[in-house]
C-alpha positions in Angstrom: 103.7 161.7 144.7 103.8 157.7 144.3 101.6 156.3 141.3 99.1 153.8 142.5 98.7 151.2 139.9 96.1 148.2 139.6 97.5 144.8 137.9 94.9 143.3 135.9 95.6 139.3 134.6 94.3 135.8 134.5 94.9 134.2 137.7 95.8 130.6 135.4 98.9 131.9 133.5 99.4 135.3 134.6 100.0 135.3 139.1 103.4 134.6 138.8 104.2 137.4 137.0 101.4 139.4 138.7 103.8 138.6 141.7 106.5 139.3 140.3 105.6 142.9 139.3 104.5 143.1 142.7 107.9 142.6 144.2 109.4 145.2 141.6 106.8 148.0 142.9 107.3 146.8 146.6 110.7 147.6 146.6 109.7 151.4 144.7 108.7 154.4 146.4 107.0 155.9 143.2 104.4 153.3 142.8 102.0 151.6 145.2 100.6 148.5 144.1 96.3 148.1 144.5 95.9 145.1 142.4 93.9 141.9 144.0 93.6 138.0 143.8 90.0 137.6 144.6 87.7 134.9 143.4 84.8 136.9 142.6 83.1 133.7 140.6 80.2 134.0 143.3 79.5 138.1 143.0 76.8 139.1 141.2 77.3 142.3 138.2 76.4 144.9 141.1 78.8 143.7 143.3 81.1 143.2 141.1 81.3 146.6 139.9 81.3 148.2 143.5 83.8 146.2 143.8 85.9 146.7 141.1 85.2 150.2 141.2 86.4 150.6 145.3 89.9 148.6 144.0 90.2 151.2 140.9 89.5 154.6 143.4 92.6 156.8 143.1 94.4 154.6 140.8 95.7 156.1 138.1 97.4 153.4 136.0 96.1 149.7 135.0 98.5 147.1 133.8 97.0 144.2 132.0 99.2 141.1 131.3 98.1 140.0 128.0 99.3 135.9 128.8 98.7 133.6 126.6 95.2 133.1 128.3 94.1 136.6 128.5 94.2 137.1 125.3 91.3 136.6 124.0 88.0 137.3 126.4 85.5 134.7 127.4 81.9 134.5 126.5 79.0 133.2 127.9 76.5 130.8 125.8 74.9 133.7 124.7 78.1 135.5 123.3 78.0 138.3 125.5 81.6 138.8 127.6 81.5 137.2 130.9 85.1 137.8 131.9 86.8 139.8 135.0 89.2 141.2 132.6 87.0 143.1 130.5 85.2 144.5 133.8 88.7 145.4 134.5 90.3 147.2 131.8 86.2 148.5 130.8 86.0 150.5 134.8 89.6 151.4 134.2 88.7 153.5 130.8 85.7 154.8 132.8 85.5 158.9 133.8 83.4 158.7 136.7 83.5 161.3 139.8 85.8 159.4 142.2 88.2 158.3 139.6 88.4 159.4 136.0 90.3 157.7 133.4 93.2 155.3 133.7 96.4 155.2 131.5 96.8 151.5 130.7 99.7 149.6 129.3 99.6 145.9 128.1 102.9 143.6 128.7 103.0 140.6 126.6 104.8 137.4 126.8 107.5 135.3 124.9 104.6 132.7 125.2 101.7 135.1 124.1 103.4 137.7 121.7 102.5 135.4 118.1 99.1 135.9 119.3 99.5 140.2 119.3 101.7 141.1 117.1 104.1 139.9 113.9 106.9 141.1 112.5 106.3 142.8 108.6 107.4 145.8 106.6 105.3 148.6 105.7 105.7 150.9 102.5 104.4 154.5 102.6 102.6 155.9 99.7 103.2 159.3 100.9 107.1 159.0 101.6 107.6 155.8 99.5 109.8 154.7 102.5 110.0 151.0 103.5 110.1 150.5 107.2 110.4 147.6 109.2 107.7 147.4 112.2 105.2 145.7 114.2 101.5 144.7 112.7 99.0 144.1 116.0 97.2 141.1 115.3 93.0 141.7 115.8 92.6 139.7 118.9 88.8 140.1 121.0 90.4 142.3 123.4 89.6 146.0 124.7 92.8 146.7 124.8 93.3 145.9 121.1 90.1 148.5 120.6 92.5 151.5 122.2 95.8 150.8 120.3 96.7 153.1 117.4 93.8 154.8 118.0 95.2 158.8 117.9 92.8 161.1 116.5 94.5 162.2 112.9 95.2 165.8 113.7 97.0 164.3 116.9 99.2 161.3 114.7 103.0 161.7 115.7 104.2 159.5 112.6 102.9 161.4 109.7 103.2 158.3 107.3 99.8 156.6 106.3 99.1 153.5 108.3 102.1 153.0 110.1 101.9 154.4 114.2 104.4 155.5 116.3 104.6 152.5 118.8 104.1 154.5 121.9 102.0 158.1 121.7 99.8 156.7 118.7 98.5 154.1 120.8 96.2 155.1 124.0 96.9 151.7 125.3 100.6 150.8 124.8 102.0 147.8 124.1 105.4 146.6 125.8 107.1 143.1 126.2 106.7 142.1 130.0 110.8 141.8 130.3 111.2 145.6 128.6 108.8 147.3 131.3 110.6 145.6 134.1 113.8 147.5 133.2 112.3 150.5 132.7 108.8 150.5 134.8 109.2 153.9 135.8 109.4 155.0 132.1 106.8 153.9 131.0 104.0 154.6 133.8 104.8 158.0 133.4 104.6 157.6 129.4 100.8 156.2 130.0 99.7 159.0 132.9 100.9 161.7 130.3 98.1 160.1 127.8 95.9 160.1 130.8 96.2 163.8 130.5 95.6 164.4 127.0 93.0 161.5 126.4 90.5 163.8 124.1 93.2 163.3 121.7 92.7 159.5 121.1 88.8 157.3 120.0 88.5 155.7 123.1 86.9 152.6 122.9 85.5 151.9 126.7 82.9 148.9 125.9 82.6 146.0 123.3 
């Protein structure tokens, strides 16, 4: 049965490669594309829920392109989020009766990855093995609340502080350009977490 997916993104910096993912899953008969371009700047919160929620119905993966502009959420005057993605990726993580949790993945940039991650080395105290790996940057982002976020008893790297960069994370992160090659890989990789989400602190609201 063909995964139906819904592309979340900042209409600014991220439709072109909104449409370009498009045209990959056009062209596959494993995914079906639900995503949506519409300005919803007039809507009030209800509607934008019911909404969001009838786009999200028997989806079972949400891709969010972290661009340069998505990165970090947008707030009103009063500091409380008023931005579509956060509805987004919040309704995705939601268990509700006509659609129950999503697997997301993140794809970043060339142009946004300095603001996610950096390169650095990390020494175990348990192993005392040095290993070269990715540090996420803390960027005001859900996603950023659901990466290495495995329960302990559930950790595939068994070192302390250092994550395996796929199943410790319940939200993985993959350059835009790798998941292109390999789409197929790695939707499966985040409906398998779907499956096995009581194994991860899922963080569904900021």
């Amino acid at each position: 049965m063909a995964t139906k997916v819904f592309i979340s993104f900042r209409f600014s910096d991220g439709n072109e490669l909104k449409e370009e993912l498009i045209e990959l899953f056009d062209s596959s008969t494993e995914v079906i594309n639900r995503s949506e371009d519409v300005d919803r700047s007039e809507m009030s919160e209800d509607t934008i829920q019911d909404y969001l929620y009838d786009k999200l119905k028997n989806t079972s993966v949400t891709i969010v392109l972290l661009t340069p502009e998505a990165v970090q959420y947008k707030k009103d005057w009063w500091g409380t989020y008023d931005d579509w993605l956060y509805d987004e990726v919040r309704y995705s993580l939601e268990d509700r009766a006509n659609n129950r949790t999503n697997g997301v993945i993140a794809l970043y940039t060339d142009d946004s990855e300095a603001l996610v991650i950096n390169d650095s080395t990390h020494t175990c105290i348990q192993c005392n093995k040095t290993t070269n790996c990715r540090s996420l940057l803390n960027f005001d982002n859900l996603v950023r609340k659901n990466m290495v976020n495995v329960k302990d008893a559930y950790k595939e790297n068994k070192c302390d502080n250092l994550y395996d960069d796929d199943k410790d994370s319940y939200i993985s992160l993959v350059h835009f350009d790798n998941f292109k090659k390999d789409y197929e890989k790695y939707i499966n990789s985040a409906i398998e977490k779907r499956t096995r989400k009581e194994e991860f602190n899922l963080v569904k609201r900021m």
